[in-house]
C-alpha positions as CSV (number, residue, x, y, z in Angstrom):
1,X,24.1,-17.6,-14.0
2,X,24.2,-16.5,-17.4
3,X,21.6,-18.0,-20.4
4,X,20.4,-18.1,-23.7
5,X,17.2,-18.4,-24.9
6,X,16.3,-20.5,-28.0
7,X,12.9,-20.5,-29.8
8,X,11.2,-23.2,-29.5
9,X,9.8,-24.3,-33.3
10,X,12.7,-22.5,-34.6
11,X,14.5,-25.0,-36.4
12,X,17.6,-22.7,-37.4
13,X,20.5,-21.9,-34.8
14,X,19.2,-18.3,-34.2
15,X,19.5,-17.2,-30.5
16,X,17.2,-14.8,-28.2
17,X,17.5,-13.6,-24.9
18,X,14.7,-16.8,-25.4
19,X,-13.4,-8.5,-9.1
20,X,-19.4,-7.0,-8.0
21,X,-18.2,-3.9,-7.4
22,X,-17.3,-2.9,-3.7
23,X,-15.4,-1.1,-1.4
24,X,-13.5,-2.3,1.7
25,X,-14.8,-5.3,2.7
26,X,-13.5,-5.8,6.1
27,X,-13.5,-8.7,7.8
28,X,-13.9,-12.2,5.8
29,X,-18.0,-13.5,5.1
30,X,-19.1,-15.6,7.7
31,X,-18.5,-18.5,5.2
32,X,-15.0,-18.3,5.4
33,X,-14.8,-18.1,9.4
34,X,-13.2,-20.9,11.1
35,X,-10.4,-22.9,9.9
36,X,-9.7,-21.5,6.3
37,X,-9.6,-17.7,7.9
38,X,-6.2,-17.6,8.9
39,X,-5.5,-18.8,5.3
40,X,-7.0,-15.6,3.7
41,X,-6.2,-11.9,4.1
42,X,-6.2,-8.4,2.5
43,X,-3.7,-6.7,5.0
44,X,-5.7,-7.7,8.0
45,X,-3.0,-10.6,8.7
46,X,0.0,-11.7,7.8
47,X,0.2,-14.8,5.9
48,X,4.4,-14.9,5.4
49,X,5.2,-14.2,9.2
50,X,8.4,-15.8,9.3
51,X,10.2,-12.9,7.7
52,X,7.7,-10.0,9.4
53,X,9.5,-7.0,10.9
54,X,7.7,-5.0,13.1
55,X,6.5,-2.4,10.8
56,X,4.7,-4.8,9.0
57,X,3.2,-6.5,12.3
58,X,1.9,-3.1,13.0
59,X,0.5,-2.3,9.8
60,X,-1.5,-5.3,9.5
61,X,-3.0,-4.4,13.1
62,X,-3.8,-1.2,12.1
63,X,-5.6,-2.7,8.5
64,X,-7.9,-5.1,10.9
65,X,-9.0,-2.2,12.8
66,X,-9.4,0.4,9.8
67,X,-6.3,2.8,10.7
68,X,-5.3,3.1,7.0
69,X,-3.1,6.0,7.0
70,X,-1.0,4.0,9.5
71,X,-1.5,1.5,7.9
72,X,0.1,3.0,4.6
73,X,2.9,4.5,6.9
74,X,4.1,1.4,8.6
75,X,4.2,-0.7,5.1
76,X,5.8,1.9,3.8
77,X,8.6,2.0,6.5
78,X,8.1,-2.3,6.0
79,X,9.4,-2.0,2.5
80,X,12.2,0.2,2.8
81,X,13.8,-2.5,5.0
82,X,12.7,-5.4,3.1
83,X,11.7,-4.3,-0.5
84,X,11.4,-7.4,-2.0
85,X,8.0,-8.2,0.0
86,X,5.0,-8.7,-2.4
87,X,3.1,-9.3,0.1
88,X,3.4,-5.7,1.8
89,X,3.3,-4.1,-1.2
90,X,0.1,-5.8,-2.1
91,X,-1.1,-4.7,1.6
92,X,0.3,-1.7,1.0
93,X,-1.6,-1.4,-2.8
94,X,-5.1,-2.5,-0.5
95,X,-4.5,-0.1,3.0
96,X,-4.1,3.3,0.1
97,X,-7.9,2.4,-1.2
98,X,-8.9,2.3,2.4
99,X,-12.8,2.1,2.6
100,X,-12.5,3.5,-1.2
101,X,-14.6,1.4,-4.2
102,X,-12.8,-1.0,-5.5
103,X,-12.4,-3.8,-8.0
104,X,-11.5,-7.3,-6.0
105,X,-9.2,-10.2,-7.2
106,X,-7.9,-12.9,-5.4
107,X,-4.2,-14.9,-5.9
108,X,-3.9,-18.5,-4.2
109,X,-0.3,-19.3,-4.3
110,X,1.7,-21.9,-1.9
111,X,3.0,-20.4,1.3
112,X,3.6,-22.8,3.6
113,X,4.6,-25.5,1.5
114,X,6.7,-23.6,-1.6
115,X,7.7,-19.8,-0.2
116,X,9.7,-19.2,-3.2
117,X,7.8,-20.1,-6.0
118,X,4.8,-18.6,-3.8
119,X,6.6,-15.1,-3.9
120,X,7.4,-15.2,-7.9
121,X,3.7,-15.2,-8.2
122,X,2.9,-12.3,-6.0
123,X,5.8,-10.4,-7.1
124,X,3.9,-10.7,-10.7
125,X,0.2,-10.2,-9.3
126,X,1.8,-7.2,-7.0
127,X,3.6,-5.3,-10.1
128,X,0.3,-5.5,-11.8
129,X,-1.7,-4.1,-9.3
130,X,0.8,-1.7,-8.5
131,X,1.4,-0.4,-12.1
132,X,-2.9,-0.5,-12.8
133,X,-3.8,1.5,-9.8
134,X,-1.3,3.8,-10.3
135,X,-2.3,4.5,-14.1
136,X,-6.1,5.1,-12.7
137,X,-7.2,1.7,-11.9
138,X,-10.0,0.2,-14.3
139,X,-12.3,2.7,-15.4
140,X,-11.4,5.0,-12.5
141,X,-11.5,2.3,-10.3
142,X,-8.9,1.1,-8.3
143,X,-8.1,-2.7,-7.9
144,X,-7.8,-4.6,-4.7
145,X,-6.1,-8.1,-3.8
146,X,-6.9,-10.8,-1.6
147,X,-4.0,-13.2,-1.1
148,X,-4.8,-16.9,0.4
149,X,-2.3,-19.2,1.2
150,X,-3.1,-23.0,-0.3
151,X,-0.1,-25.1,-0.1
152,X,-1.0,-26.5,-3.2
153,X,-3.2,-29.5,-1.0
154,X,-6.4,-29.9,-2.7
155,X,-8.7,-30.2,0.9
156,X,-7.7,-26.8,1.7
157,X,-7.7,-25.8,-2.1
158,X,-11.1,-26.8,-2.3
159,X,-12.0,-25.0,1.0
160,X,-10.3,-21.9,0.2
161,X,-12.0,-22.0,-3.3
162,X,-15.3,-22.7,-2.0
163,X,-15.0,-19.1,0.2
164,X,-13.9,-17.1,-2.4
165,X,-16.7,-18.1,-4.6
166,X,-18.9,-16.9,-1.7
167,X,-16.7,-13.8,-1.1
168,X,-18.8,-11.2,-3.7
169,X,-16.1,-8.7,-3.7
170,X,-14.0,-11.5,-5.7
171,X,-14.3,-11.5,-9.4
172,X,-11.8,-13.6,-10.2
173,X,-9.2,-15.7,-8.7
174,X,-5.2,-16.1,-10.0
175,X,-4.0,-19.6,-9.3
176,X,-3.6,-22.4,-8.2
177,X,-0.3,-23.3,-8.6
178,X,0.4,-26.9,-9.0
179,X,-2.0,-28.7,-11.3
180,X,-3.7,-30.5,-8.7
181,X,-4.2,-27.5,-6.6
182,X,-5.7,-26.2,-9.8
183,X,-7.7,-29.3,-11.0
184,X,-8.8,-29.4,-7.3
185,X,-10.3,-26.3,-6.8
186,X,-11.6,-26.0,-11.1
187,X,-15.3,-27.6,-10.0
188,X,-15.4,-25.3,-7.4
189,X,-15.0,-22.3,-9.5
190,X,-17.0,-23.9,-12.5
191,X,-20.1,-24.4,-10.0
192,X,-19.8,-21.2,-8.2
193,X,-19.0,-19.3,-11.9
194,X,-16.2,-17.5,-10.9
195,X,-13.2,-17.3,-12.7
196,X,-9.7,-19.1,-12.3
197,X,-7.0,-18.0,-14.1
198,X,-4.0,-20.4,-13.4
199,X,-0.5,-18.5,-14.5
200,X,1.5,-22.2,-13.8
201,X,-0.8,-25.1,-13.9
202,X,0.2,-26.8,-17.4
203,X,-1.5,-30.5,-16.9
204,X,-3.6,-31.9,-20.0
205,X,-6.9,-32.3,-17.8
206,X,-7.5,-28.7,-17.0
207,X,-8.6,-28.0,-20.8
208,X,-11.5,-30.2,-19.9
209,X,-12.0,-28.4,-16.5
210,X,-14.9,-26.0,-17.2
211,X,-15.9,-22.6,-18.9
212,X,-14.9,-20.6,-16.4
213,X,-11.3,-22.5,-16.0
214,X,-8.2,-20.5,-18.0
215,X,-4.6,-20.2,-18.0
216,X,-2.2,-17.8,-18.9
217,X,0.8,-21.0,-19.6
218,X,0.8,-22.5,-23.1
219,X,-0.1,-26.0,-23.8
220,X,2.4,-28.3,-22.4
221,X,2.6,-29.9,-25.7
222,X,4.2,-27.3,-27.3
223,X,7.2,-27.2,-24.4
224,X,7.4,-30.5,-25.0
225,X,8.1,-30.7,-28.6
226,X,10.1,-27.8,-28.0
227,X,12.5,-29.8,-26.1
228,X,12.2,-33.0,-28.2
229,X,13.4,-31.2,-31.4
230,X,16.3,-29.5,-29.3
231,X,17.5,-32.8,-28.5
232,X,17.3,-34.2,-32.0
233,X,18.1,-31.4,-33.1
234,X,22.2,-31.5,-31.2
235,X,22.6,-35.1,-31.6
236,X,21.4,-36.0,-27.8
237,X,18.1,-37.8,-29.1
238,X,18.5,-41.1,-26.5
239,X,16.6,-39.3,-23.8
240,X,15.6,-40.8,-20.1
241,X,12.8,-39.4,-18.8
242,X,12.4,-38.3,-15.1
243,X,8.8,-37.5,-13.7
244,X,7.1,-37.6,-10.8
245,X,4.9,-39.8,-11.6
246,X,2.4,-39.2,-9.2
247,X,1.2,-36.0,-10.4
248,X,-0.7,-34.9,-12.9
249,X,1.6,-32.0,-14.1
250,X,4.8,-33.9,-14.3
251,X,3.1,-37.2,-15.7
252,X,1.4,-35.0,-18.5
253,X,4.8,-33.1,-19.9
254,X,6.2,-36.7,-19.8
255,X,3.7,-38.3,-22.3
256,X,4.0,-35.1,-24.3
257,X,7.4,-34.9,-24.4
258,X,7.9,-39.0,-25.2
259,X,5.2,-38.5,-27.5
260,X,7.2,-35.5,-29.4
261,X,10.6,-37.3,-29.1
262,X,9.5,-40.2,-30.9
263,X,8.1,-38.3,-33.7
264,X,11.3,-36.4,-33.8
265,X,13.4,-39.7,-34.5
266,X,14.8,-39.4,-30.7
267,X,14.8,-42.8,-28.5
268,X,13.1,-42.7,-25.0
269,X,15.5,-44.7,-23.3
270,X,13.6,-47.7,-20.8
271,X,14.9,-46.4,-17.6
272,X,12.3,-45.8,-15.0
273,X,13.0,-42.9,-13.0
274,X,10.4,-41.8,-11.0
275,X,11.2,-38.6,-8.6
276,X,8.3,-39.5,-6.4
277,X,9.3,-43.3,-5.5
278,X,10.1,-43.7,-1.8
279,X,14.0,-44.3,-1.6
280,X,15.2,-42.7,-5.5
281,X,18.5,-42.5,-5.6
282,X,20.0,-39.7,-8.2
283,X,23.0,-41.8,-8.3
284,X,21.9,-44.9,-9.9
285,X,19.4,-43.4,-12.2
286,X,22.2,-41.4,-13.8
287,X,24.5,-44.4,-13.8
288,X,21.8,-46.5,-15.4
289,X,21.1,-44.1,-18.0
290,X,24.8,-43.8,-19.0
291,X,24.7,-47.5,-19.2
292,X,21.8,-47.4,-21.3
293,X,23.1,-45.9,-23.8
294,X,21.7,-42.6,-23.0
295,X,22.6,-39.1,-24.2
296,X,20.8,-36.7,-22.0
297,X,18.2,-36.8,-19.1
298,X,15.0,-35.0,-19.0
299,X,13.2,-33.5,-15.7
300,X,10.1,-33.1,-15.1
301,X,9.6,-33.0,-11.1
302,X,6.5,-31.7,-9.1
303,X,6.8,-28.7,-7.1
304,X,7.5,-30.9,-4.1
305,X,10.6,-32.7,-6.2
306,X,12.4,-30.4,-7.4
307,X,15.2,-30.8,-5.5
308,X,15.7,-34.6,-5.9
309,X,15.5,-33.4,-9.9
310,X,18.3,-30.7,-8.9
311,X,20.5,-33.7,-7.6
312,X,19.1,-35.7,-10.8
313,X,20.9,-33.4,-13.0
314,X,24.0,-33.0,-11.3
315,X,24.3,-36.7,-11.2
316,X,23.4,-36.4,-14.9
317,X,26.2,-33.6,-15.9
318,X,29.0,-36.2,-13.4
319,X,28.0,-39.0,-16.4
320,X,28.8,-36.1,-19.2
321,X,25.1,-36.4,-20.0
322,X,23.0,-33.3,-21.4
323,X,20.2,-32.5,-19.0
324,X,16.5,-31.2,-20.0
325,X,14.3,-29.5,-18.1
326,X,10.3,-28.7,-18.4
327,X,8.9,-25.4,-17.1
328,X,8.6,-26.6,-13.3
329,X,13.1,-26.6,-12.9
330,X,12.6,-22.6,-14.0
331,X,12.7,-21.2,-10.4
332,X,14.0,-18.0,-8.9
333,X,16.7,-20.2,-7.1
334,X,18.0,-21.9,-9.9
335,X,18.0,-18.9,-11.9
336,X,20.6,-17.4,-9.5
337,X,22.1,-20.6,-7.5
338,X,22.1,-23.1,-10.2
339,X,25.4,-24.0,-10.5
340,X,24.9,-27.6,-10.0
341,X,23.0,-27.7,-13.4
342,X,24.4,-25.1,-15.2
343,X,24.0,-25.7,-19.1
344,X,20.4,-27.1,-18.5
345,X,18.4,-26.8,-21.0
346,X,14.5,-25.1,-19.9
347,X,11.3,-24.6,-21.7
348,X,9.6,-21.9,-20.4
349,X,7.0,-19.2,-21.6
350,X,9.2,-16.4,-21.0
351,X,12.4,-15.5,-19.5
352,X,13.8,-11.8,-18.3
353,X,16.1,-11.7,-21.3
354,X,13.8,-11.7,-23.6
355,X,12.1,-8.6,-21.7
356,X,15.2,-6.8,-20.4
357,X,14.2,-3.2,-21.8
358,X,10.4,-3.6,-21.3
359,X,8.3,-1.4,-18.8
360,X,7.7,-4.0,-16.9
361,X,11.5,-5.0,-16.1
362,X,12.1,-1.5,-15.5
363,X,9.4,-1.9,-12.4
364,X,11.0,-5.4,-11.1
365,X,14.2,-3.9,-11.4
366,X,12.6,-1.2,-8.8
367,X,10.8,-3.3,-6.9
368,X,12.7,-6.3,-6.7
369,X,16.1,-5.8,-7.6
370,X,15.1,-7.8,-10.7
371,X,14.0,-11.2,-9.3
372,X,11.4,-12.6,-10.9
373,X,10.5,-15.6,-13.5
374,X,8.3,-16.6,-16.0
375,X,5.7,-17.2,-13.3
376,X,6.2,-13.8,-12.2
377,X,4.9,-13.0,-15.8
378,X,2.6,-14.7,-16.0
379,X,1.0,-13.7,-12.8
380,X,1.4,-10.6,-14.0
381,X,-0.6,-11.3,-17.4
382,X,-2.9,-12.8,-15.7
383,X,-3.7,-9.5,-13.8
384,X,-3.6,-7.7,-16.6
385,X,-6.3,-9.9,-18.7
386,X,-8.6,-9.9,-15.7
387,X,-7.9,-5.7,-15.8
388,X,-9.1,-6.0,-19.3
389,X,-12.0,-8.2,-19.2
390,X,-13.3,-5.6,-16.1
391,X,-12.5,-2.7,-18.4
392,X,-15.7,-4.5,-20.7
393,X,-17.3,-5.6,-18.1
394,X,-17.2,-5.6,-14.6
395,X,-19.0,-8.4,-13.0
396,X,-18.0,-12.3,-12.6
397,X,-19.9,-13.2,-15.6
398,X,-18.3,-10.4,-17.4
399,X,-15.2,-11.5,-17.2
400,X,-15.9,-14.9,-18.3
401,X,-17.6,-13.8,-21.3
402,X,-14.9,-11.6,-22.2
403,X,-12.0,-14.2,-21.7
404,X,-14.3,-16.5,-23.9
405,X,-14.7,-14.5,-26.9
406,X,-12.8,-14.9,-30.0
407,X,-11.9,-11.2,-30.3
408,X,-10.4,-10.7,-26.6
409,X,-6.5,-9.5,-26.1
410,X,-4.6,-8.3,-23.7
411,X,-0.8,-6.9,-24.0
412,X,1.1,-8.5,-21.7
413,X,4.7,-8.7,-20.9
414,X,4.7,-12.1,-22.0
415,X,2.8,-11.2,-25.0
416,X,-1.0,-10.8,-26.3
417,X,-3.1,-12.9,-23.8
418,X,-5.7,-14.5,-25.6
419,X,-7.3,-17.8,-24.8
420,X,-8.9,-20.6,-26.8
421,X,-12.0,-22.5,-26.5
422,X,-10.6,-24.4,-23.7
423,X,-9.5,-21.7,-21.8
424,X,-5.7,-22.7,-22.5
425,X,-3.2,-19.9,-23.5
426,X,-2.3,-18.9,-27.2
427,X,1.6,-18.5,-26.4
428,X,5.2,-19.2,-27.9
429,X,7.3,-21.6,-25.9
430,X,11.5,-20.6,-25.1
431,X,13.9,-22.8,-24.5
432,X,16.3,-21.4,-21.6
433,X,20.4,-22.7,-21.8
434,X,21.4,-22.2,-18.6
């Protein structure tokens, strides 16, 4: 599907393609024995077994009982059949340190509940520990990835957190996804002072979560005023606003983006559309907003409503109505089967266009035929910032204290990371025409 890419406070018509320090740690602390340890693994099990071939069965046998140059062998053979596996390539990344020093990380992504946005993550958090290790590591020291498997419920958020805090070898943790995976597991990380770093979390409350809380996603408010002057801006200023209003994510782009309309001269149009009701019907919502008065239709769904917003839109488009979407509609599957809401309208942090001849694109184009997102990005920033904060210091309080001060950068693909005082993300905001 092609795209365009708009700047988002651009108000012209100019377009743009818009962890201590320890080696192999083996098996899991004690701590995180029981139910949570089938959730969390460095090669020692599979976590995405649905789409295992035996290569990669074998290799994660041989990781549990040390074998690493199998190990490397059989995820090598893996990848050849299925190279767009971030998760063997992260095992892969792990078995070639072996019992070597390392520097540990952790990613928490959705597995079992979201397997596609979970993947655009890892992709991201693999390229970056692919491309780091293979430049030398950090300071000579390679970097090594422990990958849990959350579903984005805060329980086993909260338990999963609560392991990795007691893990030593971690020094800092990429995720959660959702916001309320992330706002769920914040206090854990707060008290246990090790750092989160979400790359997609964008809800208003996690600027309040804690010192040791930061993302790598600009402020929702500048998405949604992005999107509010867009749609002043073309004459489709009567907006209805879809959100699922029970979470925190969604609910917060909508108050920002109602917020921003209004002070743009737009019209939030009094239709309640709530993607998480019991029973919402795409249909009438769309019908009710043409009768409205309405000129375009704004989505802002929760992971688990995205594709009630997909048939939202469609519904939208059959009513010759514009459609707006926030960050959450940018998905790997959208980007490439999207043809029921082609000519949406996304803000997002980043988009492959605007990166197409950048080193890292290069390396997706290698590793995964090109298939990532702006989560993918920001994953991979994400890595990168904690590289650079363990390149000053490498300790959990050292990468803290590098993330808060005010002269800290890191390049990334997505642009210098750099956070503020409340750990959110200095950033631009795109708008993506679908």
């Amino acid at each position: 599907m092609k795209g365009q890419l708009k700047r988002g406070k651009s108000m012209g018509r100019r377009w743009v393609w818009m962890l201590a320090i320890l080696g192999w740690a083996g098996a899991l602390p004690a701590a995180a024995q029981g139910g949570i340890e089938s959730r969390i693994s460095r090669g020692e099990r599979l976590l995405i077994a649905g789409e295992a071939n035996n290569d990669k069965r074998q290799a994660t046998a041989a990781i549990g009982a040390r074998e690493f140059a199998q190990a490397v062998a059989r995820l090598t053979a893996s990848l050849q059949r299925s190279p767009d596996d971030p998760e063997a390539r992260i095992y892969l990344n792990n078995a070639r340190i072996g019992t070597g020093r390392s520097h540990g990380l952790a990613v928490s992504v959705p597995i079992g509940t979201n397997l596609t946005i979970a993947q655009e993550i890892l992709r991201g958090v693999s390229q970056a520990q692919q491309t780091i290790n293979q430049g030398g590591g950090i300071n000579g020291v390679p970097l090594r990835v422990t990958i849990a498997n959350d579903d984005n419920a805060p329980k086993i958020v909260e338990e999963i957190a609560g392991a990795l805090v007691r893990d030593g070898s971690v020094l800092a943790v990429v995720g959660h996804n959702s916001s309320t995976a992330s706002l769920a597991g914040a206090p854990v990380y707060q008290g246990g002072k090790l750092v989160m770093v979400s790359p997609t979390s964008d809800s208003l409350k996690l600027s309040d979560a804690g010192s040791f809380i930061f993302r790598t996603l600009p402020p929702i408010g500048d998405q949604g005023r992005a999107l509010a002057s867009h749609a002043v801006q073309t004459k489709r200023g009567r907006v209805v606003v879809c959100s699922a209003y029970n979470d925190t994510s969604a609910e917060s782009f909508r108050q920002e983006f109602e917020k921003a309309l209004t002070a743009a001269k737009g019209t939030v149009v009094p239709v309640r559309c709530d993607l998480s009701v019991q029973g919402f019907s795409h249909s009438a919502i769309a019908a009710q907003a043409k009768q409205q008065g309405a000129q375009a239709v704004l989505l802002a769904p929760s992971v688990q409503t995205i594709p009630l917003a997909v048939l939202t839109g469609a519904a939208a488009k059959g009513q010759q109505l514009a459609v707006l979407g926030s960050s959450t509609m940018g998905t790997l599957r959208l980007n490439t089967q999207g043809k029921d809401v082609e000519g949406m309208v996304i803000g997002v942090p980043w988009h492959p266009r605007t990166a197409a001849n950048s080193p890292f694109m290069r390396t997706a184009e290698n590793l995964w035929n090109g298939n990532v997102t702006w989560r993918s990005a920001n994953a991979h920033d994400a890595v990168v910032a904690i590289a650079a904060a363990l390149r000053r210091s490498p300790s959990r309080a050292g990468v803290q204290q590098s993330f808060a001060s005010a002269n800290f950068r890191a390049d990334g693909v997505t642009g210098s990371v750099r956070f503020a005082k409340s750990g959110d993300r200095w950033g631009p905001t795109l708008l993506w025409c679908g």
